[in-house]
N, C-alpha and C positions, 0 to 999 in steps of 0.2 A: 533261739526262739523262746520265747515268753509265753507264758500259759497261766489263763486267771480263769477260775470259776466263775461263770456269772449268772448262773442260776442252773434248776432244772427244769425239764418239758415235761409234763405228765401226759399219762396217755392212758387211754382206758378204748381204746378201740385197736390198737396193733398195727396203726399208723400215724404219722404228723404232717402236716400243710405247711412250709415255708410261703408267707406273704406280704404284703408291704399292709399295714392296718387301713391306709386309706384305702383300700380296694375292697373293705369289707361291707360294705354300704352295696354291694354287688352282690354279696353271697346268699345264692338263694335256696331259703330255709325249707330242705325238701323233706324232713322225718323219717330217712332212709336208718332203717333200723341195723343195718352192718351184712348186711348180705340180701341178692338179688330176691325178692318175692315168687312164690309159687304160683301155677295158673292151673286151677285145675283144668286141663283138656277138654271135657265133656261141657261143662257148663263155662267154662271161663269165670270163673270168680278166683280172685285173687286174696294170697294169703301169706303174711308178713314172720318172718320171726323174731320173738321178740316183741310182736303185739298179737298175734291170732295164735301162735303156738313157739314152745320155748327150749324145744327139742329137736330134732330132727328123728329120732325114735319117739315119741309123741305118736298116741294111734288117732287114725282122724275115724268117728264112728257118729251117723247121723248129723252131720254137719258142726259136730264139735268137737277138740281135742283132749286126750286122756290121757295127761300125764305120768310121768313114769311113777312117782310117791301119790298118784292116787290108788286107794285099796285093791279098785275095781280093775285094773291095768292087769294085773297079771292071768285073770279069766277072761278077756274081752279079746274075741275074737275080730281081729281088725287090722289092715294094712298101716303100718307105719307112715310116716312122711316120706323117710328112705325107699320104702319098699315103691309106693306111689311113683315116687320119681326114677326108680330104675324101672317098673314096668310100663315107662310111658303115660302112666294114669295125669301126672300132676309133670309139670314142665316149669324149668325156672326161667325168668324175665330177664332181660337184659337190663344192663344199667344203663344209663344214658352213653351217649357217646363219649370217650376221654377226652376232657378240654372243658366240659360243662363245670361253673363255678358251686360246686354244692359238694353235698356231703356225699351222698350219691357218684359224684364224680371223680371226688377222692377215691374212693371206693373201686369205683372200676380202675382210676390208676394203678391205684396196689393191687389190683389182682390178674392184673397183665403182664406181660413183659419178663418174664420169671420173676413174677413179686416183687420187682425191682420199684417202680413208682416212676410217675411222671408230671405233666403237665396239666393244671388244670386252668386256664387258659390266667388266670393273675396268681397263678403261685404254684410251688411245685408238692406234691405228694410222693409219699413213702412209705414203706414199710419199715415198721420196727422191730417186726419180727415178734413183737407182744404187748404184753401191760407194761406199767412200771412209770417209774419217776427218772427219764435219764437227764445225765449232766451235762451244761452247756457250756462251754469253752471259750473266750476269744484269746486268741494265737497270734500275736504279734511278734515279728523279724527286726532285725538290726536297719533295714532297709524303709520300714515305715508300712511295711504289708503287714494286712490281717486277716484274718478269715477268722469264721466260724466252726465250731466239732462240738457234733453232738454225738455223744457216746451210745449206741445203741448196742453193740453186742460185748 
């Protein structure tokens, strides 16, 4: 077997999309920030992280968030995002169904199946298990077979 480098994958979300490029003219650009949005219960307004708050220990106090390196954080008396969500205050959102072509759908791939990754209806997702720049592979046989390996752990 023959083994040649032929590039790396970067990643900055802790998963990658295998898909054909013409199918990308499909992928629809949803702004899903990497994990499902918060609903608060009582009112139903919804809340992203990574654009409404950047923590999940983040106190939410009059309808905005107090970061942990804000001064005021450590005398502010106020339920977490954590806390929210285990006492039923705040409830997280589903992601679209697995198979939907977005980022969002990536998303819910990787986070089913024991993190394994799946289908998102023109390409497959995965977990990588992190960040990073991993190395890509073609592996060719005495036979005229090849594949693809990408290095992730």
């Amino acid at each position: 077997m023959k083994r040649a480098l032929i590039g790396h994958a970067p990643v900055d979300s802790g998963q990658l999309l295998v898909t054909d490029p013409a199918y990308l003219v499909n992928w629809r650009n949803d702004d899903a920030p990497g994990h499902a949005p918060c609903v608060d219960a009582a009112t139903g307004k919804h809340y992203r992280f990574g654009v409404d708050f950047y923590s999940y220990e983040d106190k939410f106090v009059g309808g905005q968030f107090l970061s942990l390196g804000d001064p005021a954080y450590p005398g502010t008396v106020a339920n977490t995002v954590n806390q929210m969500l285990q006492a039923g205050q705040w409830n997280k959102t589903q992601w679209p169904e697995t198979g939907e072509y977005s980022y969002s759908g990536c998303c819910r791939a990787t986070t089913q199946h024991d993190h394994i990754g799946g289908s998102v209806s023109q390409g497959v997702a995965f977990t990588t298990g992190g960040d990073g720049h991993f190395p890509v592979y073609l592996e060719t046989n005495d036979r005229g077979g090849r594949r693809i390996v990408i290095e992730i752990g």
